[in-house]
C-alpha positions as CSV (number, residue, x, y, z in Angstrom):
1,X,132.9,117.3,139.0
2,X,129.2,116.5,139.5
3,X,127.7,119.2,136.8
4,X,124.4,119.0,135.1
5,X,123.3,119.0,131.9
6,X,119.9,119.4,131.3
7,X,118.3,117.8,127.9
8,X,114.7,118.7,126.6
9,X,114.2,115.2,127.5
10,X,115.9,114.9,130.6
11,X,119.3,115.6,132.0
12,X,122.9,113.6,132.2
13,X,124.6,114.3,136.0
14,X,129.1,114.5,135.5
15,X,129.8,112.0,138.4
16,X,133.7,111.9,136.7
17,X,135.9,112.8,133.8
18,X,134.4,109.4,132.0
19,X,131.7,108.8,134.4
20,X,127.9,109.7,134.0
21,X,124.4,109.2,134.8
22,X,121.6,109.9,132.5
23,X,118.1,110.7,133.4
24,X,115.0,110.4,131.6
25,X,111.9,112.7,132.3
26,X,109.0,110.8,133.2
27,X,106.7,109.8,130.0
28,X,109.3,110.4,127.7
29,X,109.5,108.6,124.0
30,X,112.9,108.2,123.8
31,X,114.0,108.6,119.6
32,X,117.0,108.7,117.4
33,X,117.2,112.6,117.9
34,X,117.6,112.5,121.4
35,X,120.1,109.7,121.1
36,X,121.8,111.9,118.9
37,X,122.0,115.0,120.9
38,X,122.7,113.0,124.3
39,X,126.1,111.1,123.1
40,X,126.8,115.1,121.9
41,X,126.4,116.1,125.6
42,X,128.4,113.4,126.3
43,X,131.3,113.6,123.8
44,X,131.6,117.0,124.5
45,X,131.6,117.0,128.9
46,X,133.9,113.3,128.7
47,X,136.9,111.8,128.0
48,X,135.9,108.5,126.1
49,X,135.2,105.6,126.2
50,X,132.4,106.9,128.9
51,X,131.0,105.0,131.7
52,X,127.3,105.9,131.8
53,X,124.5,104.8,134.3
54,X,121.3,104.7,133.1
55,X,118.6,105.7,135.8
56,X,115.6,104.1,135.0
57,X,113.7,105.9,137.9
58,X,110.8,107.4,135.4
59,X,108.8,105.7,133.6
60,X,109.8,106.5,129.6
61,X,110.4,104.3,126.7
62,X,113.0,103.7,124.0
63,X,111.7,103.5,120.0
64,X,112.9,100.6,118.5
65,X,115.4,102.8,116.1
66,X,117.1,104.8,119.6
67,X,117.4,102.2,121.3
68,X,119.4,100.7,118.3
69,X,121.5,104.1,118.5
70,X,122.3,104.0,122.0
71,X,123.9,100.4,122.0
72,X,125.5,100.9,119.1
73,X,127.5,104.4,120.3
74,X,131.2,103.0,119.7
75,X,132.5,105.2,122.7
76,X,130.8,103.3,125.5
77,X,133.1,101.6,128.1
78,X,130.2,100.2,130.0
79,X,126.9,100.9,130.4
80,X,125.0,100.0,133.5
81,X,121.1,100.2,133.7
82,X,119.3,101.1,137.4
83,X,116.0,99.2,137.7
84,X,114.3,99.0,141.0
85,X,111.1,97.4,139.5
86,X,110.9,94.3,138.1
87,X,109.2,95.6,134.7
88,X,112.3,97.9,134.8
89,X,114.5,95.1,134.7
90,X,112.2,93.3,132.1
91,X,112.9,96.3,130.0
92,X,116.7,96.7,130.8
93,X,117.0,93.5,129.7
94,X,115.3,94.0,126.3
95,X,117.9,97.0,126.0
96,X,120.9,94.7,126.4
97,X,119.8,92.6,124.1
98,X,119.1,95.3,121.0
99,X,122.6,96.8,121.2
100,X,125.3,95.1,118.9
101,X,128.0,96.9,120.4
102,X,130.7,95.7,122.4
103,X,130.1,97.6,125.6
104,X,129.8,96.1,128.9
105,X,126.7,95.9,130.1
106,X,124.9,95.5,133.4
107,X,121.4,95.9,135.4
108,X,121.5,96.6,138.8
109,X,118.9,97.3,141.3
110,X,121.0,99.6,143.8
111,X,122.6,102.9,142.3
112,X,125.6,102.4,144.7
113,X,126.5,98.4,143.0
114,X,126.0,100.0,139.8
115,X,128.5,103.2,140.2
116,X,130.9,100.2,142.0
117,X,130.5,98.3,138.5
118,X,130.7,101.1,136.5
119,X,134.6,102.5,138.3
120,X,135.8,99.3,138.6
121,X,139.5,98.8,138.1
122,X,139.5,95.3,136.0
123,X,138.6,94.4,132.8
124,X,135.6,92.5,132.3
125,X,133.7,91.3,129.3
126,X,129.9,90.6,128.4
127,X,126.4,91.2,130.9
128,X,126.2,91.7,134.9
129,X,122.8,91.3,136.9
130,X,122.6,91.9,139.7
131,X,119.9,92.6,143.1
């Protein structure tokens, strides 16, 4: 698969026919209209529930009210957050804790464990860390 989408805010990689990573442009505001139009991308490109890996390789941020919309997007499977810095997992964390919805959730600090975590075969309920 592996297709691009490219966003005015960034862009969201097709790693599988559930499967994707989203990428946020560097300096970035992150609001409830962007939320909006991503999980459109998404719901039209995927089969739900998605799997979706958030690359937190720029440096953006989330306003309170889209970051509210992304955890709460009913078709998420799992989400797993990539932060390599330790302010990136500060912020990850924060994330997690916003969202009231029931997906999986995990911060990871290697894209490779967090694609493994994300296409996993077993069920597995509540928040992963890991280095």
């Amino acid at each position: 698969m592996n297709s691009v989408i490219k966003l005015s805010f960034g862009q969201v990689l097709l790693l599988g026919k559930s499967l994707a990573e989203v990428v946020i442009d560097e300096g970035v505001e992150v609001n409830k209209r962007m939320i909006h139009n991503l999980h459109l991308a998404l719901a039209t490109h995927l089969k739900a529930p998605f799997r979706v890996l958030l690359n937190k390789e720029n440096s953006y941020s989330f306003s309170y009210e889209a970051q509210r919309a992304f955890g709460n997007m009913s078709q998420f499977q799992s989400i797993a957050m990539l932060a390599k810095t330790s302010s990136g997992e500060l912020s990850a964390k924060v994330k997690s804790q916003v969202s009231e919805s029931c997906a999986e959730f995990g911060i990871f600090k290697s894209r490779s464990l967090a694609l493994n975590w994300l296409q996993r075969d077993y069920p597995y309920t509540g928040t992963a860390i890991a280095s």
